[in-house]
Steps between C-alpha positions, in 0.01 A plus 500: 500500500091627464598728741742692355354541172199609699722772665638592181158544334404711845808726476522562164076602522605703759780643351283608192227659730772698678629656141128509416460722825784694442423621132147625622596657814778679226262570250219678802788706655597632127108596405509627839754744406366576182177572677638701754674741254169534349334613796775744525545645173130472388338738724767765421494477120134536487503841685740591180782545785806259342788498344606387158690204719203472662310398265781293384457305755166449515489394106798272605320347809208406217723415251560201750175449585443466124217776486668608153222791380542671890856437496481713142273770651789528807748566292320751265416685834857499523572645226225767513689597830813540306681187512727448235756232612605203262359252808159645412429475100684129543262411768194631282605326241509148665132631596356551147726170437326277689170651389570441168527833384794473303540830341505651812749282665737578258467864484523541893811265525682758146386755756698335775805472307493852402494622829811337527746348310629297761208338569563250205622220732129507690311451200594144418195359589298716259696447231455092607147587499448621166707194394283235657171682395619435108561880442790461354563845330455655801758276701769542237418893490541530869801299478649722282398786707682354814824437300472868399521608836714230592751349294645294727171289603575162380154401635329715261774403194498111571076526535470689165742310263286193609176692384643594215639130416164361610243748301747588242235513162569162307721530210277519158547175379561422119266360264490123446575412176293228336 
């Protein structure tokens, strides 16, 4: 009976190491990648030789990486190049996001959705962030703004009726009388 609770100990050890091995050999082949489209872009870019997508890349590849300030700097190289797709401002927004420049998150991801309308379905997650950060004028605003370009979004519609319930300004309350 010691025996096989012995070999059930050893296999299950074993069986942990093995997953263990598995998510770091995963995790080295995917900063391998990242590293290897670094090598590739990086030396191009700094010659001033790229491509708005270029760049895009590159900013994206960081954005990963979570170098948020040289992700930012990619992507304003992009747009010095002439880059002007939706993927772009959205992206530079989650930069300035995650630095905590909040101004400037919001203003790049209004810049993304007026590059294109359509785009309104993509920028859930900002809209999620603004939410969770407390800024709740903001959220409902860009709510509002996604059901103006898209009526139909019951995301956006379900999302802001709960904000709206939830941080609706308390009724004024009457006087006690004594």
């Amino acid at each position: 009976m010691d025996d096989f609770l012995a070999l059930g100990y050893l296999a299950a050890l074993v069986g942990m190491l093995a997953l263990l091995a598995l998510l770091i050999v995963r995790q080295v082949l995917r900063n391998r990648d990242l590293e290897n489209i670094i090598s590739r872009l990086q030396p191009k870019l700094q010659q001033g030789q790229g491509t708005p997508e270029e760049f895009y890349e590159l900013g994206g590849v960081y954005l990963r990486k979570k170098l948020y300030s040289a992700a930012a700097g990619e992507f304003q190289k992009a747009l010095k190049q002439g880059g002007t797709f939706p993927e772009l401002y959205n992206a530079l927004g989650y930069a300035y996001f995650c630095q905590q420049q909040l101004d400037l998150a919001i203003a790049n991801y209004k810049k993304a959705l007026e590059q294109q309308g359509g785009y309104v379905d993509r920028l859930e997650q900002p809209r999620q962030r603004l939410r969770t950060k407390k800024l709740v004028p903001q959220a409902i605003a860009a709510y509002e703004q996604a059901l103006q370009a898209d009526a139909a979004n019951e995301t956006a519609r379900r999302r802001l009726t709960a904000l709206q319930k939830r941080f609706a300004p308390p009724a004024s309350e009457t006087p006690a009388k004594s």
